[in-house]
Rosetta silent file (secondary structure, phi, psi, omega in degrees, C-alpha in Angstrom):
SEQUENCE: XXXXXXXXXXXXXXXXXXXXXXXXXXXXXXXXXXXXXXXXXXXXXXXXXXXXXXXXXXXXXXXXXXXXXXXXXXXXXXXXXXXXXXXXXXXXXXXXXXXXXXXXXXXXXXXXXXXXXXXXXXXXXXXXXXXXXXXXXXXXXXXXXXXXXXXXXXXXXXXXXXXXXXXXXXXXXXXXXXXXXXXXXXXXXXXXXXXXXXXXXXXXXXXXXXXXXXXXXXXXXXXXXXXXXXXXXXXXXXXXXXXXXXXXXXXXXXXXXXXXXXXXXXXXXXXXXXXXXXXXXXXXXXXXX
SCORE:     score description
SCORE:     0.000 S_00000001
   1 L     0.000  132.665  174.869  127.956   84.968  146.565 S_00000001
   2 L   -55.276  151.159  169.800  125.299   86.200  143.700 S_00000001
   3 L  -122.911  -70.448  178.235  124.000   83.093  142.151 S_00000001
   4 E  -153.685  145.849  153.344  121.326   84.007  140.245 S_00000001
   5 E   -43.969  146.128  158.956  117.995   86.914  139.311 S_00000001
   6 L  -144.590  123.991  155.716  114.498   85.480  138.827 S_00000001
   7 L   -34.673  134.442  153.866  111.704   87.216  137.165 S_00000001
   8 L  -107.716  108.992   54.933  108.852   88.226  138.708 S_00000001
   9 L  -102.295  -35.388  162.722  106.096   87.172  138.512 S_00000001
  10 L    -2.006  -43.121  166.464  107.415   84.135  136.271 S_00000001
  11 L    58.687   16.671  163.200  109.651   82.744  138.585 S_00000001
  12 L   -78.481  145.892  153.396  112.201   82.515  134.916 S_00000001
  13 L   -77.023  152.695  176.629  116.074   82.903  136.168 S_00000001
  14 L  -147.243   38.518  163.424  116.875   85.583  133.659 S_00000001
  15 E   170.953  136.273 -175.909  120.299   85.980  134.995 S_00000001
  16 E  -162.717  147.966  175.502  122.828   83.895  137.185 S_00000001
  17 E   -66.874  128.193 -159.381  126.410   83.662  138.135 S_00000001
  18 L   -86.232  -40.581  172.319  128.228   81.094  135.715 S_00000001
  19 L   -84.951   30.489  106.069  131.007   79.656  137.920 S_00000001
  20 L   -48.513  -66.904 -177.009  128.281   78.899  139.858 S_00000001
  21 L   -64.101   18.679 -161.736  126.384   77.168  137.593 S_00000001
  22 L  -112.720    0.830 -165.016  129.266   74.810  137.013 S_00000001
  23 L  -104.121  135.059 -178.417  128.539   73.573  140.715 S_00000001
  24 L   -74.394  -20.500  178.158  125.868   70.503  140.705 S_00000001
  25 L   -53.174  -20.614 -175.004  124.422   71.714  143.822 S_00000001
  26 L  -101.659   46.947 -149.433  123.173   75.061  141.657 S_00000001
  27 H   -62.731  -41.500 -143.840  120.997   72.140  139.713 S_00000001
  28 H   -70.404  -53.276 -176.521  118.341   74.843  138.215 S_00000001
  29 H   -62.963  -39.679  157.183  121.348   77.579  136.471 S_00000001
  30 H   -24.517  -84.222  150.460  123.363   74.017  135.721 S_00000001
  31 H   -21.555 -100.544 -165.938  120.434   73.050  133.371 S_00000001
  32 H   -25.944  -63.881 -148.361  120.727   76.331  131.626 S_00000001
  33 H   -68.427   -9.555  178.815  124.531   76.635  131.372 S_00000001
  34 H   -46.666  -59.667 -156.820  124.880   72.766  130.205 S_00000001
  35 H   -73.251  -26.462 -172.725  122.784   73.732  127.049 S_00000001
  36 E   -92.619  138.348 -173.788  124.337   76.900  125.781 S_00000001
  37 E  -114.542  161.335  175.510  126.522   77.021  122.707 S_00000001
  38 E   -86.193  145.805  167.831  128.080   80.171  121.279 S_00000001
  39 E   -92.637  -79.464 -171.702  126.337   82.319  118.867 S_00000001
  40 E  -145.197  154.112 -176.668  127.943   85.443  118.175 S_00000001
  41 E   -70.730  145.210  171.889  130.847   87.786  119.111 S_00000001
  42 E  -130.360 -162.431  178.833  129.478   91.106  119.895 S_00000001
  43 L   -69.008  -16.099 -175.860  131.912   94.094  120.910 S_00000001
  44 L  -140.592   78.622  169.566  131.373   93.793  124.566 S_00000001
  45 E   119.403 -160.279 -174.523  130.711   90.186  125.229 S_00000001
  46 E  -156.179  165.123 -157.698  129.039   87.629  123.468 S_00000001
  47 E  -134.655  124.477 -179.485  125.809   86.111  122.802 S_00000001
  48 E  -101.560  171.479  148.059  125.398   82.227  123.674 S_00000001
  49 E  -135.902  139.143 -172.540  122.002   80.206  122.648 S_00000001
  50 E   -81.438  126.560 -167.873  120.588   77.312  124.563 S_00000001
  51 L   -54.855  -47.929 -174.053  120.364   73.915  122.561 S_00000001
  52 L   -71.397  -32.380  159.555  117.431   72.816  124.078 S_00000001
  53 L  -130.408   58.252  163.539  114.639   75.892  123.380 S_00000001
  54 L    37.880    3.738  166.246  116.499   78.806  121.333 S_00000001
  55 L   -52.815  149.916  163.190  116.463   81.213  124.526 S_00000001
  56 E  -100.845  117.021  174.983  119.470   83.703  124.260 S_00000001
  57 E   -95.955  139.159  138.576  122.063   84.711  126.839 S_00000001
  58 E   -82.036   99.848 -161.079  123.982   87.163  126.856 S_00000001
  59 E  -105.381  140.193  173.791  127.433   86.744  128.667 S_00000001
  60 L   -45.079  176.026  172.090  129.735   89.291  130.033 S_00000001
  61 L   -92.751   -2.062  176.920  133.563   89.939  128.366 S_00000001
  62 L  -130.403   34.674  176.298  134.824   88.210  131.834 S_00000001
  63 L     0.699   87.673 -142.464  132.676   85.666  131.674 S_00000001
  64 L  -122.247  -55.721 -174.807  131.231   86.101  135.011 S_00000001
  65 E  -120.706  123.340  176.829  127.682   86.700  134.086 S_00000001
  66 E  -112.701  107.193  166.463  124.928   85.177  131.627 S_00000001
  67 E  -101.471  115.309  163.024  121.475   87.408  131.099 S_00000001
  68 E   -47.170  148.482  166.887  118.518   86.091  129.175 S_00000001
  69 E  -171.087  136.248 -171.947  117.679   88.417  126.302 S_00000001
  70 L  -106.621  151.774 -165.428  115.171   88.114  123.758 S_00000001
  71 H   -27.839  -28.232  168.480  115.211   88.354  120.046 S_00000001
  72 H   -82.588  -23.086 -173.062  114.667   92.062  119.922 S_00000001
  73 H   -71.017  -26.273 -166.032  116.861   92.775  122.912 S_00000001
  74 H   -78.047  -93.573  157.701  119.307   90.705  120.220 S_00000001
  75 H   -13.858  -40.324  175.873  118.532   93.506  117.215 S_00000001
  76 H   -95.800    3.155 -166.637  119.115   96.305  119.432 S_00000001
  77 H   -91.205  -38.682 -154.094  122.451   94.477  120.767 S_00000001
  78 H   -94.759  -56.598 -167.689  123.334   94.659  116.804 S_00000001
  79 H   -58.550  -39.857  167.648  122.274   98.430  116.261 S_00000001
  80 H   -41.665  -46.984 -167.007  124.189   99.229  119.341 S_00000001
  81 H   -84.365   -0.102 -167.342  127.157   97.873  118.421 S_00000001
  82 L  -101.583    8.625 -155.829  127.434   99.105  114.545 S_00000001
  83 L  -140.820  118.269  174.466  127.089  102.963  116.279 S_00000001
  84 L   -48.010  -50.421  176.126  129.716  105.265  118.145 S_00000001
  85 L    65.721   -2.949  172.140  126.644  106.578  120.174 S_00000001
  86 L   -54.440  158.572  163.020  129.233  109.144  122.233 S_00000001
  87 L   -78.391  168.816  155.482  127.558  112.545  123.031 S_00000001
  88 L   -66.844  170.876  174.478  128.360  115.466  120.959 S_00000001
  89 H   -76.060  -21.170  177.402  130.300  118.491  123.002 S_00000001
  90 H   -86.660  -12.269 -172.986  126.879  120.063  123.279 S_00000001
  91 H   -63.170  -62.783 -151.500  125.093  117.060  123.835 S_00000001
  92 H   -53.974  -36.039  165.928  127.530  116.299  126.877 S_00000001
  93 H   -58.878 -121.556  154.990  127.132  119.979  128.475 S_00000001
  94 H    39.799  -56.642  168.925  123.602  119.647  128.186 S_00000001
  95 H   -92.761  -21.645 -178.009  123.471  116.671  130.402 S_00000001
  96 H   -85.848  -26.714 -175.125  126.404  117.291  132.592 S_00000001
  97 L   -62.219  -32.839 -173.813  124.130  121.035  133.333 S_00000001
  98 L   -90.358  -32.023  158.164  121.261  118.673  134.535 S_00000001
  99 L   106.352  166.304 -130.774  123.742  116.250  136.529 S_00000001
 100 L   164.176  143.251 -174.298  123.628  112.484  136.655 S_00000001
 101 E  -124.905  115.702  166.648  123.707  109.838  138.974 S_00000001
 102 E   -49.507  139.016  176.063  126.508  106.853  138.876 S_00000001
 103 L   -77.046  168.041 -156.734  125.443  103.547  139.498 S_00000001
 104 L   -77.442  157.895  172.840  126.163  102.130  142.999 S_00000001
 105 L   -83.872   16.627  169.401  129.625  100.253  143.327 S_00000001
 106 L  -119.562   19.071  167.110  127.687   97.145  144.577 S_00000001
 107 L   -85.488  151.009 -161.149  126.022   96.740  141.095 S_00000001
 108 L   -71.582  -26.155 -163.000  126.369   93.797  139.132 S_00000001
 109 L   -95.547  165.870 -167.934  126.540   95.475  136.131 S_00000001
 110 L   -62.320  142.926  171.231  129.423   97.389  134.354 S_00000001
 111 L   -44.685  129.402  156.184  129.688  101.572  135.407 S_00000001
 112 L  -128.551 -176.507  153.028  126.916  103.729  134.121 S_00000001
 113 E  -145.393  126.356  167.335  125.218  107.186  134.201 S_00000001
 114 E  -106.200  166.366 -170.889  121.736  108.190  133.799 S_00000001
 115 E  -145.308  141.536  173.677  120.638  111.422  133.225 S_00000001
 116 E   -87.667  143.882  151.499  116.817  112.737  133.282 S_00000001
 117 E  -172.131 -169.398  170.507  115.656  114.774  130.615 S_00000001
 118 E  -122.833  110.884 -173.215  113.068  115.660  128.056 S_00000001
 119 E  -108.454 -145.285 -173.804  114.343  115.583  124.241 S_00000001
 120 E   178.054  115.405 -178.680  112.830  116.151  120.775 S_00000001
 121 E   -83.634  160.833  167.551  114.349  113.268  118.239 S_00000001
 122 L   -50.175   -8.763  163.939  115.268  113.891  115.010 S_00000001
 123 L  -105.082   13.318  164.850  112.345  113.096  113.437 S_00000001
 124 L    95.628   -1.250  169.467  110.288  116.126  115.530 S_00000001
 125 L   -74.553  117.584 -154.131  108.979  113.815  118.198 S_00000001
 126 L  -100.450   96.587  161.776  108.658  115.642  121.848 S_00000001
 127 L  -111.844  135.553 -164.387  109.463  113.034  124.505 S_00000001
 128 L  -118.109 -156.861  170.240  109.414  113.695  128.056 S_00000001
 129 L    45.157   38.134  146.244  110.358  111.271  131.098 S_00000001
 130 E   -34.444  134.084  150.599  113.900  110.261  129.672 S_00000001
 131 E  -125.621   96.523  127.101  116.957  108.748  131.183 S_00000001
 132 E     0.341  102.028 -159.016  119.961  108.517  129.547 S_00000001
 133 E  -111.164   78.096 -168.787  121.728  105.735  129.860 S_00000001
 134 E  -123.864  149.893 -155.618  125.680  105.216  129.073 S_00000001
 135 L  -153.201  134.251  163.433  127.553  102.043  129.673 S_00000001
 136 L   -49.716  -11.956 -160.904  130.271  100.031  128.154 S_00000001
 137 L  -103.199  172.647 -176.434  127.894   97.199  127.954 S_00000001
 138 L  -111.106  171.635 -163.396  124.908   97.058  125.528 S_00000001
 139 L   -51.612   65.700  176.832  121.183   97.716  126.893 S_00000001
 140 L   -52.086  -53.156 -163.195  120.608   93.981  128.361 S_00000001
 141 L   -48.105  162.104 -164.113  118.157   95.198  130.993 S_00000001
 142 L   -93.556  -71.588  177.727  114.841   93.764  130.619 S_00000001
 143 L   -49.966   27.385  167.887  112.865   96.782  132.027 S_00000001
 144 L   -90.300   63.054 -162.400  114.062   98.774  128.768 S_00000001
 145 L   -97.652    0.950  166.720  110.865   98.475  127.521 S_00000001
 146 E  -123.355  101.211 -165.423  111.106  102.033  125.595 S_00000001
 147 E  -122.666   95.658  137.411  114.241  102.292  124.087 S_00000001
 148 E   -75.967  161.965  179.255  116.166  105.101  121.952 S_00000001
 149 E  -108.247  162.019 -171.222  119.469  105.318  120.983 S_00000001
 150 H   -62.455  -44.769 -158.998  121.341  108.761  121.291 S_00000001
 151 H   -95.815   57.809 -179.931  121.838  109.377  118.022 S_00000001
 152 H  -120.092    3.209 -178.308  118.100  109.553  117.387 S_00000001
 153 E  -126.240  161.368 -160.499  117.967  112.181  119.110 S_00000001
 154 E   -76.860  -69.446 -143.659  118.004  116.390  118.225 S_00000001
 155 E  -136.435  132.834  148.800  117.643  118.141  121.180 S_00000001
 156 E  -101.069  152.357  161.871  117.997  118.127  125.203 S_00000001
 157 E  -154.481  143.904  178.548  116.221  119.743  127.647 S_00000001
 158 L   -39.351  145.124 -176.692  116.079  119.912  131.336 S_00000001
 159 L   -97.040  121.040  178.711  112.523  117.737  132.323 S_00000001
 160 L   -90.439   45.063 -176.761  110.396  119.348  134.713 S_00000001
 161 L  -124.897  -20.208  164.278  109.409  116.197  136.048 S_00000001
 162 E   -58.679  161.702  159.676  112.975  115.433  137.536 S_00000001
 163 L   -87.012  148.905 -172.516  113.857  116.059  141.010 S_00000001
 164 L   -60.419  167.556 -157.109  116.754  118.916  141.262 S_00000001
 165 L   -95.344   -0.374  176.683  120.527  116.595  141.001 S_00000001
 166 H   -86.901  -38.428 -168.100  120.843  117.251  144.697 S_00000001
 167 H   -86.121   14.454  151.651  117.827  115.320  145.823 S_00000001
 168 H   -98.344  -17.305   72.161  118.679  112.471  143.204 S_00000001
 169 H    64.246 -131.211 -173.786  121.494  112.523  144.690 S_00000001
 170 H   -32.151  -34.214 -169.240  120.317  111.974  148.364 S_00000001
 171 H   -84.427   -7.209  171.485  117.920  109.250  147.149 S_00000001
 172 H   -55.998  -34.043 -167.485  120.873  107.217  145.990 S_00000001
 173 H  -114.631   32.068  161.161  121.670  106.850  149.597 S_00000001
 174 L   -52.194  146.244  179.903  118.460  106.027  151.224 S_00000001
 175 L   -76.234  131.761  151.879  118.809  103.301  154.068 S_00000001
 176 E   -84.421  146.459 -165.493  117.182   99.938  153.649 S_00000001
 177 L  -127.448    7.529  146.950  114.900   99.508  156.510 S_00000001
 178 L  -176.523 -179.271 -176.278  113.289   96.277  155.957 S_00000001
 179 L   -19.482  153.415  162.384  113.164   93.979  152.558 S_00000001
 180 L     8.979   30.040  165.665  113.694   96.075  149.242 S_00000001
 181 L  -143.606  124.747 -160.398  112.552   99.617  150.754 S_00000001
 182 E  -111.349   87.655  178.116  114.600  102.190  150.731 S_00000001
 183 L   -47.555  157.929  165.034  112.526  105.598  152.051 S_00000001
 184 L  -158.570  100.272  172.903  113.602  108.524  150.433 S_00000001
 185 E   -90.502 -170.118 -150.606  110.638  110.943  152.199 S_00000001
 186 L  -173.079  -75.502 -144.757  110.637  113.978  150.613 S_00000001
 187 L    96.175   30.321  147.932  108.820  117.935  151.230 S_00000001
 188 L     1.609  141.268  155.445  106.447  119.580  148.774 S_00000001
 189 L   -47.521  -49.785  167.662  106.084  123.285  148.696 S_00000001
 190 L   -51.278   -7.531 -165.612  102.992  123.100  150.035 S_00000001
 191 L    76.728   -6.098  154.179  104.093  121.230  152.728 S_00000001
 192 L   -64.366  163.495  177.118  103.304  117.748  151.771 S_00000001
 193 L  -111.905  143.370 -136.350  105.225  114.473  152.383 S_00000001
 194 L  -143.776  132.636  174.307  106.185  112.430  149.811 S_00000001
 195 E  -137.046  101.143 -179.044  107.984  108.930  150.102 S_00000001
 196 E  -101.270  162.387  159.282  109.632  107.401  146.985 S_00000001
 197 L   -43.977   26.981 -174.067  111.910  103.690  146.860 S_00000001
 198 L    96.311 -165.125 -165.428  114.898  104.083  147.048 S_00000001
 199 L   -46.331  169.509  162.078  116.696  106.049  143.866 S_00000001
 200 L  -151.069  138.513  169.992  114.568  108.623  142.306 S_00000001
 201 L  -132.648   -9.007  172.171  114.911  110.629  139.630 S_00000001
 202 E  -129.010  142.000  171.621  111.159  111.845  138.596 S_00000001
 203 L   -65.470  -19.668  172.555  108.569  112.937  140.593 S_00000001
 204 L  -154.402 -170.302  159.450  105.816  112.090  138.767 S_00000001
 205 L   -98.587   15.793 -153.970  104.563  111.051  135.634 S_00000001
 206 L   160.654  -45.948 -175.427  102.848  114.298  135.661 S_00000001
 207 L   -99.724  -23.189  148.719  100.786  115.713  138.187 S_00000001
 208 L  -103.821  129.589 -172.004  103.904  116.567  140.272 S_00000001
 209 L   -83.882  146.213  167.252  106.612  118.782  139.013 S_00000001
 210 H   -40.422  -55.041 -119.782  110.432  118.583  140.529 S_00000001
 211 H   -86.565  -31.055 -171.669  110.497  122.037  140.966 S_00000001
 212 H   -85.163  -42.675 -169.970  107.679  121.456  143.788 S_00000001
 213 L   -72.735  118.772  175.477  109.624  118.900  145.905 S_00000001
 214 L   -94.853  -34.738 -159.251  112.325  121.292  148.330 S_00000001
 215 L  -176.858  156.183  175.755  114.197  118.988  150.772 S_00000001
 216 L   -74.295  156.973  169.430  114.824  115.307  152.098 S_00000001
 217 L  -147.844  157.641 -176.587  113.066  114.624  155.245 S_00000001
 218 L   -79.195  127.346 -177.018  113.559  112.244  157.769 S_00000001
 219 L   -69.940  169.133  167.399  111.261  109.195  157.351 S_00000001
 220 L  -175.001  115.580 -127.537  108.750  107.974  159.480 S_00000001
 221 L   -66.844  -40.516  160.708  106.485  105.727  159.567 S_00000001
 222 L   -27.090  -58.342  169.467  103.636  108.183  161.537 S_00000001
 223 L   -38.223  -53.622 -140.213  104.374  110.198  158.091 S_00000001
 224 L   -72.759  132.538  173.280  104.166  107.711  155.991 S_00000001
 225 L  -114.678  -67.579 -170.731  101.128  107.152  153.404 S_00000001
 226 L  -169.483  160.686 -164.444  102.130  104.906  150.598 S_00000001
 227 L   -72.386  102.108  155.100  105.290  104.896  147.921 S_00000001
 228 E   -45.140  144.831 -172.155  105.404  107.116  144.968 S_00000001
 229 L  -160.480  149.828 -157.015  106.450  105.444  142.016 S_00000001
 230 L  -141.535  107.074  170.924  107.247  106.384  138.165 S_00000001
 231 L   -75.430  153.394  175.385  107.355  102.671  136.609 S_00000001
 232 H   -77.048    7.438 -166.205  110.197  101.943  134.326 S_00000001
 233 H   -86.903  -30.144  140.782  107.530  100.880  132.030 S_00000001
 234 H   -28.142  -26.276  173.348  107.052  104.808  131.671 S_00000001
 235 L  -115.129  146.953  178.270  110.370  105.837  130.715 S_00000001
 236 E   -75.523  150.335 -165.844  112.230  106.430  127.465 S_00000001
 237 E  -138.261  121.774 -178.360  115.444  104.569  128.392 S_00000001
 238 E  -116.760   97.326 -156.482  118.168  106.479  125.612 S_00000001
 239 E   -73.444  138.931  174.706  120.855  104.621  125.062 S_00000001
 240 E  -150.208 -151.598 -152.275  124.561  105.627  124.368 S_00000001
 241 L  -140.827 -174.280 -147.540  128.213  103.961  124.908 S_00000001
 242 L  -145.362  131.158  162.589  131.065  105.228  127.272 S_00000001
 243 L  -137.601 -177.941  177.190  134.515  107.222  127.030 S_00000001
 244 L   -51.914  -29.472 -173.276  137.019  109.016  129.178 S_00000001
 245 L   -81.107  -23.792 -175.444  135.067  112.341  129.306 S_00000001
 246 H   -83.505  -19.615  170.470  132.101  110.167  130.542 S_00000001
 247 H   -57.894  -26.694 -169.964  134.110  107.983  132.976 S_00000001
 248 H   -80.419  -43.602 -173.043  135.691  111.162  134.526 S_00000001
 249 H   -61.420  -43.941 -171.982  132.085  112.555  135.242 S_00000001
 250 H   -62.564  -48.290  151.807  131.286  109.463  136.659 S_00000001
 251 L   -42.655  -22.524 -161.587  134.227  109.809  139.052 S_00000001
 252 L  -118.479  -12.885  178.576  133.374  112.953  140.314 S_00000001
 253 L   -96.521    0.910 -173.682  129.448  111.946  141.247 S_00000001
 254 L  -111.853  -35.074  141.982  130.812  108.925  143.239 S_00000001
 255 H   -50.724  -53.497  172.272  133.218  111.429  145.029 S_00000001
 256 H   -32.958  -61.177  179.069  130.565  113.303  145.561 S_00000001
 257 H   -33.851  -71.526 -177.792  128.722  110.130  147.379 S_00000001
 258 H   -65.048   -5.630  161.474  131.648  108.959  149.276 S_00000001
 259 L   -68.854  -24.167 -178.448  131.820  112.471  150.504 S_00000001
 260 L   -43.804  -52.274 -174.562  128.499  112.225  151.825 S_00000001
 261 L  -120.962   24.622  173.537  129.412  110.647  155.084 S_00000001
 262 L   -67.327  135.955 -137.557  132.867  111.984  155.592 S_00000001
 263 L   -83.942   -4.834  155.142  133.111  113.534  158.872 S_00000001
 264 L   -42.403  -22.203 -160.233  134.846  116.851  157.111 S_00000001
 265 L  -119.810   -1.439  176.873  131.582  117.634  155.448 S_00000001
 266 L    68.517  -25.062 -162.929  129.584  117.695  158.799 S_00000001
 267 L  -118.541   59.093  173.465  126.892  115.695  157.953 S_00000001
 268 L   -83.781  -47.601 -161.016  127.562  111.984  159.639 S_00000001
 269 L   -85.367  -14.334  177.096  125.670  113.242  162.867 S_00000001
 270 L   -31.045  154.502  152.729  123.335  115.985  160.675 S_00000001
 271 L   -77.587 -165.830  179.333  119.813  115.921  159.896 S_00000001
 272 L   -68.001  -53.015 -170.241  118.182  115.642  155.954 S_00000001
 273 H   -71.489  -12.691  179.203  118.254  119.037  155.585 S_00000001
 274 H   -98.946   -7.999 -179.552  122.094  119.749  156.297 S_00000001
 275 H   -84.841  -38.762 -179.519  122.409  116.428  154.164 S_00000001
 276 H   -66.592  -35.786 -154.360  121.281  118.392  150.879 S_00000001
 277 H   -75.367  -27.489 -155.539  122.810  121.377  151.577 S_00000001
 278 H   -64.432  -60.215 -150.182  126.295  119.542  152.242 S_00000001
 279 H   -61.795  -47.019 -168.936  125.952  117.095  148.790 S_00000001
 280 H   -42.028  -45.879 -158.458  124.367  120.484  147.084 S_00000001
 281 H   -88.535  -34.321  158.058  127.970  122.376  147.941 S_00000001
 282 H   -18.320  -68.762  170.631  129.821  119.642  146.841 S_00000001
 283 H   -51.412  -52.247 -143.433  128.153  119.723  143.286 S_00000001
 284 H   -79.849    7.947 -140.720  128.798  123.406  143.165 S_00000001
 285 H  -127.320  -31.740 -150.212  132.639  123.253  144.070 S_00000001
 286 H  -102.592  -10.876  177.230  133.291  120.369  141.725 S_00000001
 287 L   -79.561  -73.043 -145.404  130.765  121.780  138.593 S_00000001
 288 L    94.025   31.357  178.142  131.036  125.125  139.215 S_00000001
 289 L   -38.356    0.000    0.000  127.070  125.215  139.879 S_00000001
C-alpha cells in the first residue's frame, strides 16, 4: 500500500496516504495529519492547513490523498478554479493532430493528457518546449515550476523538439530494469543511439530535433552511454481542465497501449521496430492519420 512521497533532496514527505496516517505505526505522516484543519473548499478537493507551521495540503475529493503545496501553488489553485480552461474546437484539433499521451493507470493521480507543443500566448510571447496538461484536478505537482494556463494562450504549433506520437508512445512502455530506469533507446538518422528514462516526449532542449530520432531500439547495455534528459525544470507546463471530448481521447490512447501487447497485433514476440510500426497503425486506424 502507497504510504507516502518524500522530496528529494530534503527528505520533506510532500505527499502521503491519509488512512494511513491514521495508523500510529505511520508516526512521521501521523504528525502531519494530527495538525491539519480545514481551510478552504476548492472545486475539486479542498485545501487543509497544518496548526503547527502554516504548511498547506491539499487533499483529494475522496479523501484518499494529502499533497503539500505552497502559497503560490495555493494562487494558481484559485485562478484555476475561477476559469473553464476547456480547449476551443480549434484548440482541441490542434493538439489531438500532434497526439497525446494518457497517464499510466497505476498513477496516483486523477486521468490526464499531455500534449507537446510550441505556442505563442496572447500577449505575443513565442514559447517552445510545452506540455499541455488537462486533468480534473488542479496543477498540485511540485515540478510545475513554469506554469501557463490555456487560456493565455493564442496559438499552437507542432514543436520540433518532440519525438513523433508513435515513439512517445513506445516510451510509455519502457521496461524497468533495475531501480527507477526505464530505457527507452532510441535511433538517430545518422545512426546514433540515444537512451532516454522512461516516458519521453522531447528530444532535446535544442540541439536535437524529433524529426532526427527514426525508431525504438532494443536496449543494451554494450550500447549504452548515459541518459538523455529534458528536466521538467525546462518545460512550460500549460494548464487546462477536463470534459467528455477530452476523456474520450484519453480512451482511445490507452486502447491504443493495451493494444500494444495483444497477441492480434503481432508484436508480443516482435522486435522495437515492428513495435512502432504496430502502435503507429493503430494511431492511424483510430485518428485517421
Amino acid at each position: 500500500m502507497f504510504l507516502s512521497t518524500t522530496d528529494y533532496p530534503s527528505g520533506k514527505i510532500i505527499e502521503y496516504n491519509i488512512e494511513s496516517s491514521r495508523d500510529s505505526k505511520n508516526k512521521d505522516i501521523k504528525a502531519i495529519n494530527d495538525q491539519l484543519t480545514f481551510k478552504e473548499e476548492i472545486s475539486f478537493g479542498k485545501v487543509h492547513i497544518r496548526k503547527d507551521n502554516g504548511d498547506l495540503w491539499y487533499i483529494n475529493p475522496s479523501d484518499t490523498i494529502a499533497r503539500f503545496i505552497t502559497n503560490d501553488q495555493l494562487e494558481l489553485f484559485h485562478k484555476w478554479d475561477k476559469q473553464p480552461l476547456l480547449p476551443t474546437d480549434q484548440q482541441f484539433d490542434s493538439l489531438k493532430e500532434i497526439g497525446g499521451l494518457p497517464s499510466s493507470k497505476y498513477s496516483l493521480h486523477p486521468d490526464n493528457l499531455q500534449f507537446p507543443a510550441r505556442v505563442t500566448t496572447k500577449s505575443g510571447l513565442q514559447v517552445d518546449l510545452c506540455l499541455f496538461h488537462f486533468s480534473k484536478s488542479p496543477p498540485f505537482q511540485s515540478y510545475f515550476k513554469k506554469v501557463l494556463l490555456l487560456n493565455d494562450i493564442a496559438d499552437i504549433k507542432p514543436s520540433e523538439l518532440s519525438l513523433s506520437h508513435d515513439l512517445r508512445l513506445a516510451s510509455t512502455q519502457a521496461d524497468e530494469i533495475r531501480m527507477s530506469f526505464y530505457p527507452f533507446m532510441v535511433k538517430t538518422n545518422t545512426g546514433r543511439l540515444l537512451t532516454y528514462n522512461g516516458i519521453t516526449q522531447f528530444a532535446s532542449t535544442g540541439d536535437i530535433k524529433g524529426n532526427e530520432i527514426i525508431e525504438e531500439v532494443d536496449f543494451s547495455y554494450d550500447r549504452f552511454d548515459k541518459i538523455m534528459d529534458v528536466s521538467s525544470d525546462e518545460i512550460t507546463f500549460i494548464i487546462g481542465k477536463w470534459d467528455d471530448k477530452l476523456q474520450e481521447l484519453f480512451s482511445q490512447y490507452t486502447q491504443v497501449l493495451e493494444r500494444k501487447t495483444a497477441p492480434n497485433i503481432g508484436i508480443a514476440n516482435s522486435g522495437a521496430d515492428e513495435k512502432s510500426i504496430n502502435i503507429w497503425s493503430r494511431i492511424k486506424q483510430l485518428f485517421g492519420a
